[in-house]
C-alpha positions as CSV (number, residue, x, y, z in Angstrom):
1,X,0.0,0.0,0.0
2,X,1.7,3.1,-1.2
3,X,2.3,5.2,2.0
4,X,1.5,9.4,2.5
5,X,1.6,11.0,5.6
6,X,-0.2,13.8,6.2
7,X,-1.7,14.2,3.2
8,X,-2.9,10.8,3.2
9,X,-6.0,9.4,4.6
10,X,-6.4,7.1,7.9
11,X,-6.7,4.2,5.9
12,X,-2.9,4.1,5.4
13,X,-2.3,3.4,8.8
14,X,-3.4,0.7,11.5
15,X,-4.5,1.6,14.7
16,X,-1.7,1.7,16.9
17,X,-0.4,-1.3,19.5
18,X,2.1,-0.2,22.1
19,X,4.0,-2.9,22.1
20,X,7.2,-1.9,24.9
21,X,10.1,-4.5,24.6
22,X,13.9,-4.7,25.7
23,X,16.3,-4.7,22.8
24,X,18.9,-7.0,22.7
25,X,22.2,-6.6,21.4
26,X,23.6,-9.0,18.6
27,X,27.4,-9.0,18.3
28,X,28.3,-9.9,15.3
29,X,26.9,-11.4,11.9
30,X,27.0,-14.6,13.1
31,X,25.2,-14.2,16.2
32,X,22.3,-12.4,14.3
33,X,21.4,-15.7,12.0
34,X,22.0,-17.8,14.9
35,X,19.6,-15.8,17.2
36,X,17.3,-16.0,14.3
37,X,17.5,-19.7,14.4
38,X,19.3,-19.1,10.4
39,X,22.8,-20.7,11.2
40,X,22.0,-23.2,8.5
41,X,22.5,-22.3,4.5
42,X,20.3,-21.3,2.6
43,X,17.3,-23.5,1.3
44,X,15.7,-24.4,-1.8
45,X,13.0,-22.4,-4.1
46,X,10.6,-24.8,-2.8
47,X,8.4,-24.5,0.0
48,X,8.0,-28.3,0.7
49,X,12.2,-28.5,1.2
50,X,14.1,-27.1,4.2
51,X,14.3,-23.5,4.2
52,X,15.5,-21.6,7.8
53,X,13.3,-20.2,9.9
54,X,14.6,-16.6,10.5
55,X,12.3,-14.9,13.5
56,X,13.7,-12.2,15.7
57,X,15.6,-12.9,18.6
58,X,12.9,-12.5,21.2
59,X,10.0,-14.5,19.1
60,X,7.1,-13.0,16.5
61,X,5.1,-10.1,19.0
62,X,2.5,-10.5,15.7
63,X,0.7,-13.9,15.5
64,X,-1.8,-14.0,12.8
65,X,-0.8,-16.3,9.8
66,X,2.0,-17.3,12.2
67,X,1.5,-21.3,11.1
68,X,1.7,-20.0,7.0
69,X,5.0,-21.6,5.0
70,X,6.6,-18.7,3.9
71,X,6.8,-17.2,7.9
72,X,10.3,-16.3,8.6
73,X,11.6,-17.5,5.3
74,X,13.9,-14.7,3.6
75,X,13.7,-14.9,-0.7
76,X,16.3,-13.4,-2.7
77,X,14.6,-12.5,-5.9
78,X,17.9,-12.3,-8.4
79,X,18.4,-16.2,-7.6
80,X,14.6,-17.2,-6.5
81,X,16.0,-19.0,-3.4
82,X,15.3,-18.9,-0.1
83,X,18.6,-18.1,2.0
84,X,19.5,-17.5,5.6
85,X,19.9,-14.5,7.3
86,X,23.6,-15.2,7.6
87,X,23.8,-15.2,3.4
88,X,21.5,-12.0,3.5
89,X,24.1,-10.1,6.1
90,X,27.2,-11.1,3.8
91,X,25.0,-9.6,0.7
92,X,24.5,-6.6,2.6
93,X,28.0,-5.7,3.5
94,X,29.4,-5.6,0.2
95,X,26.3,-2.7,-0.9
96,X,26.5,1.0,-0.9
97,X,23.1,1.3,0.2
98,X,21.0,-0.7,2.5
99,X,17.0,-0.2,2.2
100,X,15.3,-1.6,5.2
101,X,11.6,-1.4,4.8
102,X,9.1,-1.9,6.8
103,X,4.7,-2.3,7.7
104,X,5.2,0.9,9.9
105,X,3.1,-1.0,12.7
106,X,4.9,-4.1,12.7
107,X,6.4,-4.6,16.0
108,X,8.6,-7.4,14.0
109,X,9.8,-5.5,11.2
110,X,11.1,-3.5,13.8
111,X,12.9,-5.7,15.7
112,X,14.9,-7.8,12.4
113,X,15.9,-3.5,11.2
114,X,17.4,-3.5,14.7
115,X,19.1,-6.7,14.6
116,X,20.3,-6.1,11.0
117,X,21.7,-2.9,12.3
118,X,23.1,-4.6,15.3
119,X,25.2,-6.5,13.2
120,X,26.3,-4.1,10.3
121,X,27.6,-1.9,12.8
122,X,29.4,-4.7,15.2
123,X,31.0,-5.5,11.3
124,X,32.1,-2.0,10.8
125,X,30.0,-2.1,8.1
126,X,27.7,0.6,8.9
127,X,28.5,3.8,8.0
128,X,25.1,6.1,9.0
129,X,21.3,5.9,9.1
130,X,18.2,7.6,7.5
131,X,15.0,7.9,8.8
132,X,11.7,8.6,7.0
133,X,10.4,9.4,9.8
134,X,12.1,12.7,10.6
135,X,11.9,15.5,8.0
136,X,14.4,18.1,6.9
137,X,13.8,21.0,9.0
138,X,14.8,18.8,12.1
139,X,18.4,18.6,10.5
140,X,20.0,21.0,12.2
141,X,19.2,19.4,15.9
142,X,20.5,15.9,14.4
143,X,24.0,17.6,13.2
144,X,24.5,18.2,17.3
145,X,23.8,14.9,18.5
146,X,27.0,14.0,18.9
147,X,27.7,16.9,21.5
148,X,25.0,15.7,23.8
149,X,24.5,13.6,26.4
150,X,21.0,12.1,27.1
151,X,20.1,10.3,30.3
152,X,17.2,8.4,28.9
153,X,15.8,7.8,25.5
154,X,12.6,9.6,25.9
155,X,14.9,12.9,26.5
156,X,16.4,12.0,23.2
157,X,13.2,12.0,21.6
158,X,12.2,15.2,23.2
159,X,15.3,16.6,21.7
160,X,14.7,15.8,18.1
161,X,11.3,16.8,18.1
162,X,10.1,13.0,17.6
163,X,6.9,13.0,16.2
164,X,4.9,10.6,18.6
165,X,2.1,11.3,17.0
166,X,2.3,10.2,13.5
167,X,5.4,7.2,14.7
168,X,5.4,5.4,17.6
169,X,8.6,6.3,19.3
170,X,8.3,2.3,20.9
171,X,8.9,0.9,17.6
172,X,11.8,3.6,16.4
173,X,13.2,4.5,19.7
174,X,15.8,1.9,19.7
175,X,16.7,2.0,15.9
176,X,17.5,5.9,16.6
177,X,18.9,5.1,20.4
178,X,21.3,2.2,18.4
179,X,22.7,4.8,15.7
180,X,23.3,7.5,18.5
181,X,25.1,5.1,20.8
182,X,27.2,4.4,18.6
183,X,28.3,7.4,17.0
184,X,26.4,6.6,13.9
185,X,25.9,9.9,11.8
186,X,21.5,10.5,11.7
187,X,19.7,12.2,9.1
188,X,16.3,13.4,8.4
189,X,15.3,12.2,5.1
190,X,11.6,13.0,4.6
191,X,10.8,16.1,3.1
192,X,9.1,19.1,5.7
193,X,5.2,19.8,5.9
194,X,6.6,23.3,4.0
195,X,8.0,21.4,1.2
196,X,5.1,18.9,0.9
197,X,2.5,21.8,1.2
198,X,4.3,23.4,-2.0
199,X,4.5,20.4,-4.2
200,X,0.5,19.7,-3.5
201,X,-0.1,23.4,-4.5
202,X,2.1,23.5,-7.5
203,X,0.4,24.2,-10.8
204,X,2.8,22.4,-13.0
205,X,2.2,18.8,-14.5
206,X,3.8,15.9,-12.5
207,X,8.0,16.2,-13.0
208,X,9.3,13.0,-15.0
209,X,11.8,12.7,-12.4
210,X,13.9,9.4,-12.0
211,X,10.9,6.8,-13.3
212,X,9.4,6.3,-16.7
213,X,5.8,6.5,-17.7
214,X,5.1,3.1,-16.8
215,X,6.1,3.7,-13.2
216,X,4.0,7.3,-12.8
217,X,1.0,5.4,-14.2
218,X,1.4,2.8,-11.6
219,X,1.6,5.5,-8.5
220,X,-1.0,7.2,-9.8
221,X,-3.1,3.5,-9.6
222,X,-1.7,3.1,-6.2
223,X,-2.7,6.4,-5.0
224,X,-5.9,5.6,-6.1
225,X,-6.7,2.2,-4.3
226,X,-4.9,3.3,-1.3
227,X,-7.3,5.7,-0.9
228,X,-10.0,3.3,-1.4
229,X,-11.2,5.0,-4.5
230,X,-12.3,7.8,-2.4
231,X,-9.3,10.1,-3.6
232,X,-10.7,12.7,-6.4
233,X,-8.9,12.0,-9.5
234,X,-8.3,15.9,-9.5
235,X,-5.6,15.1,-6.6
236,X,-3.7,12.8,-8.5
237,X,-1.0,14.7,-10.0
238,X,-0.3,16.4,-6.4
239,X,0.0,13.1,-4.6
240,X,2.2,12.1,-7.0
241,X,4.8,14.9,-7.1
242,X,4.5,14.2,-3.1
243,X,6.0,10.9,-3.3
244,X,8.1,11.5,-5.8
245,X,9.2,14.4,-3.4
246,X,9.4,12.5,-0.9
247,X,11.5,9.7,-2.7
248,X,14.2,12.5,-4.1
249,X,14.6,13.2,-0.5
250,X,15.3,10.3,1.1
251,X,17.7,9.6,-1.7
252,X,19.7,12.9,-1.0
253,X,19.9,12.4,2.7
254,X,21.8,8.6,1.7
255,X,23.6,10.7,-0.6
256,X,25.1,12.8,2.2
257,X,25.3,9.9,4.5
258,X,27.9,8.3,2.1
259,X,30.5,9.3,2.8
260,X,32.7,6.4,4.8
261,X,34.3,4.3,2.1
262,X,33.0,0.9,2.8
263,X,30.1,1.6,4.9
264,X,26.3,1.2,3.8
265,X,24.1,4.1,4.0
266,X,20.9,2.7,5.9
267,X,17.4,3.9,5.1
268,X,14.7,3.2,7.5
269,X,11.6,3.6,5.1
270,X,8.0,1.9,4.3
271,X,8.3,-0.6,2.0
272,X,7.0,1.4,-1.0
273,X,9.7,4.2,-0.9
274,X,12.4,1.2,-1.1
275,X,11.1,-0.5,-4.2
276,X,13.6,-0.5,-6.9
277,X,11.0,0.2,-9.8
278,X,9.3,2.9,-8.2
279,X,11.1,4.5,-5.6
280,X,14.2,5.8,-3.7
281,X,16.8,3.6,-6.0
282,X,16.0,5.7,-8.8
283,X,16.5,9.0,-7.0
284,X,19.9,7.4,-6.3
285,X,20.9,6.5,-9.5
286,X,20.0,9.9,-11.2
287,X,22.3,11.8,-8.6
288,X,25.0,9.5,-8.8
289,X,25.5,8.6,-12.5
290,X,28.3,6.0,-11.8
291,X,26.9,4.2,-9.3
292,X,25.2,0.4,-10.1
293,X,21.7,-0.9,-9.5
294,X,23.6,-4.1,-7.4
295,X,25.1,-1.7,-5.3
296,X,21.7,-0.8,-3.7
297,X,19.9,-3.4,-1.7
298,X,16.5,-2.9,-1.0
299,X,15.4,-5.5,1.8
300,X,11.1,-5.8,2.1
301,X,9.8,-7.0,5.1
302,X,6.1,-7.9,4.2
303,X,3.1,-9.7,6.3
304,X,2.1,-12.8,4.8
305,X,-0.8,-12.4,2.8
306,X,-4.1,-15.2,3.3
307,X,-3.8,-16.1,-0.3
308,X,0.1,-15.4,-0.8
309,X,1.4,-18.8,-0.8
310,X,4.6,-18.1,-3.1
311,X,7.0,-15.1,-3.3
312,X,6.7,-14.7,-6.5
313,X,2.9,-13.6,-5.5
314,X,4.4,-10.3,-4.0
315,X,6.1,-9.1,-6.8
316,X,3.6,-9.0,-8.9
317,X,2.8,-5.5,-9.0
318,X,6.4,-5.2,-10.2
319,X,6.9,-2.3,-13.2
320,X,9.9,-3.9,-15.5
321,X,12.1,-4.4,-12.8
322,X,11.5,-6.7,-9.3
323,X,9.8,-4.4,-6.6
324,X,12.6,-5.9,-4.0
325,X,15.8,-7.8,-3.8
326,X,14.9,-9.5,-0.9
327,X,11.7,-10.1,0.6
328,X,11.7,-10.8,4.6
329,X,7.9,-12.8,5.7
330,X,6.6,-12.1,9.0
331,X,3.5,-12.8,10.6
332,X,0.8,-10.5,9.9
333,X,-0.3,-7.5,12.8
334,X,-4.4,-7.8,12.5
335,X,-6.9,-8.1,9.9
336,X,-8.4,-5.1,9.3
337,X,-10.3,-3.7,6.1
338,X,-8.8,-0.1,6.0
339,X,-11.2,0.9,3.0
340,X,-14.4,-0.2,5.1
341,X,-13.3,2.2,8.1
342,X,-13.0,4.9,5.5
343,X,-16.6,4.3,4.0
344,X,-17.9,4.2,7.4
345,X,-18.7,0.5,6.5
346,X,-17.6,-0.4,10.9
């Protein structure tokens, strides 16, 4: 579901779960497949042979579709396999960039960002991290972090003007507290409610940007049903040049947060900004002419579907390219028709 904050309608998000839990630290690559029970290599294409089981260290929080096939199995799209977290973490430390998306309510995707992060940076392998969740005009604030002291994490929220509305600071609290505790450059990569209010207003036709015509018609379709259908078509063209905004942003801010040879840029993002056909790998290819598609990685953490028995079913949606390198399957958070609150249908 293509994802627009404040612009967007409720139907976007779930209701939120407070879901408090102690992080744990992982200590190396190693430790993180073996926590996730992934110490084995990786399995076959098939779901009726051995594939690991790759959970997070403290156990799924979400339980429905728990007892589906594909839950906890990790599929790497470029070789339709399924692998173990181990092989993943290798993949990862050899990229530039490192998209880690997520169901923005997922208490699990949460916890494997953490535990990838855990072990990039306990590999020296991580070089900074971006947040869609913190917009531009917060910048400033983030470029002193590593001049200040904080005696809990809440205080560090308070000091970066976390927005505990729109994100619950529960689910990104220790993703931020890991980056800052270790000295991990932060940056903001959402655009500002200024610069979002000025692309909606604009007068001029949707910018061609870094995707073709295929891919605009596609957001444009997305926009559409993630709205339930309720979106006047009149509004279109200025959700579009939002996410599109919104994409070039979070590009830029990896752009500047490349700059420690051998270290991956991290995104933290929903799973729609990451998507290699229609998203933030574009923006990053555009401003950096030499760089490669393979050195971008953009890792999907998705609920298993009721009817999605095979990977392949999540790609489908795919616009000439694969959505995703890797997709990550989790349990599913709740069952709950978006589109029916919307029409006033519960």
């Amino acid at each position: 579901m293509i994802e627009m904050r404040g612009l967007r309608s409720d139907c976007l998000r779930a209701e939120k779960k407070t879901l408090r839990r102690q992080a744990r630290v992982v200590t190396s690559a190693l430790g993180l497949a073996c926590f996730l029970g992934a110490c084995a290599t990786g399995g076959s294409a098939l779901l009726s042979e051995a594939a690991p089981v790759n959970s997070p260290e403290t156990g799924w929080e979400t339980s429905l579709r728990a007892d589906k096939a594909l839950v906890g199995k990790i599929w790497e799209v470029s070789t339709r396999r399924f692998i173990s977290a181990e092989a993943l973490l290798e993949n990862l430390k050899s990229r530039e960039y490192v998209l880690l998306g997520e169901k923005h309510d997922n208490p699990d995707h949460h916890s494997l960002q953490r535990e990838i992060l855990t072990a990039l940076s306990a590999e020296a392998g991580l070089g900074a991290v971006s947040f869609e969740m913190m917009a531009t005009d917060i910048a400033p604030r983030l470029e002193t972090l590593g001049t200040r002291k904080f005696a809990s994490s809440e205080l560090l929220a308070e000091y970066i003007e976390w927005d505990s509305q729109g994100w619950d600071w529960a689910f990104y609290g220790p993703l931020v507290s890991l980056a800052y505790e270790r000295n991990l450059p932060i940056y903001a990569g959402n655009i500002s409610r200024a610069q979002m209010s000025a692309l909606y207003a604009s007068d001029s036709p949707v910018a061609v940007g870094a995707v073709g015509e295929l891919a605009r018609a596609q957001l444009r379709a997305d926009i559409d049903s993630s709205h339930c259908g309720l979106l006047p078509e009149s509004q279109f063209d200025a959700m579009v040049r939002v996410q599109q905004g919104r994409d070039e942003s979070l590009a830029r801010s990896l752009v500047g947060a490349n700059n420690a040879e051998g270290k991956a840029a991290v995104l933290i993002a929903g799973n729609y900004h990451i998507r290699q056909d229609l998203g933030v790998p574009n923006y990053l290819l555009r401003a950096q002419p030499s760089l490669q598609r393979e050195a971008i990685a953009s890792v999907a953490f998705l609920e298993v579907a009721e009817g999605g028995t095979q990977p392949e079913h999540y790609l489908e949606d795919s616009i000439e390219l694969p959505a995703y390198d890797y997709l990550w399957f989790t349990p599913a958070l709740a069952n709950k028709d978006y589109c029916a609150g919307m029409r006033g249908e519960e």
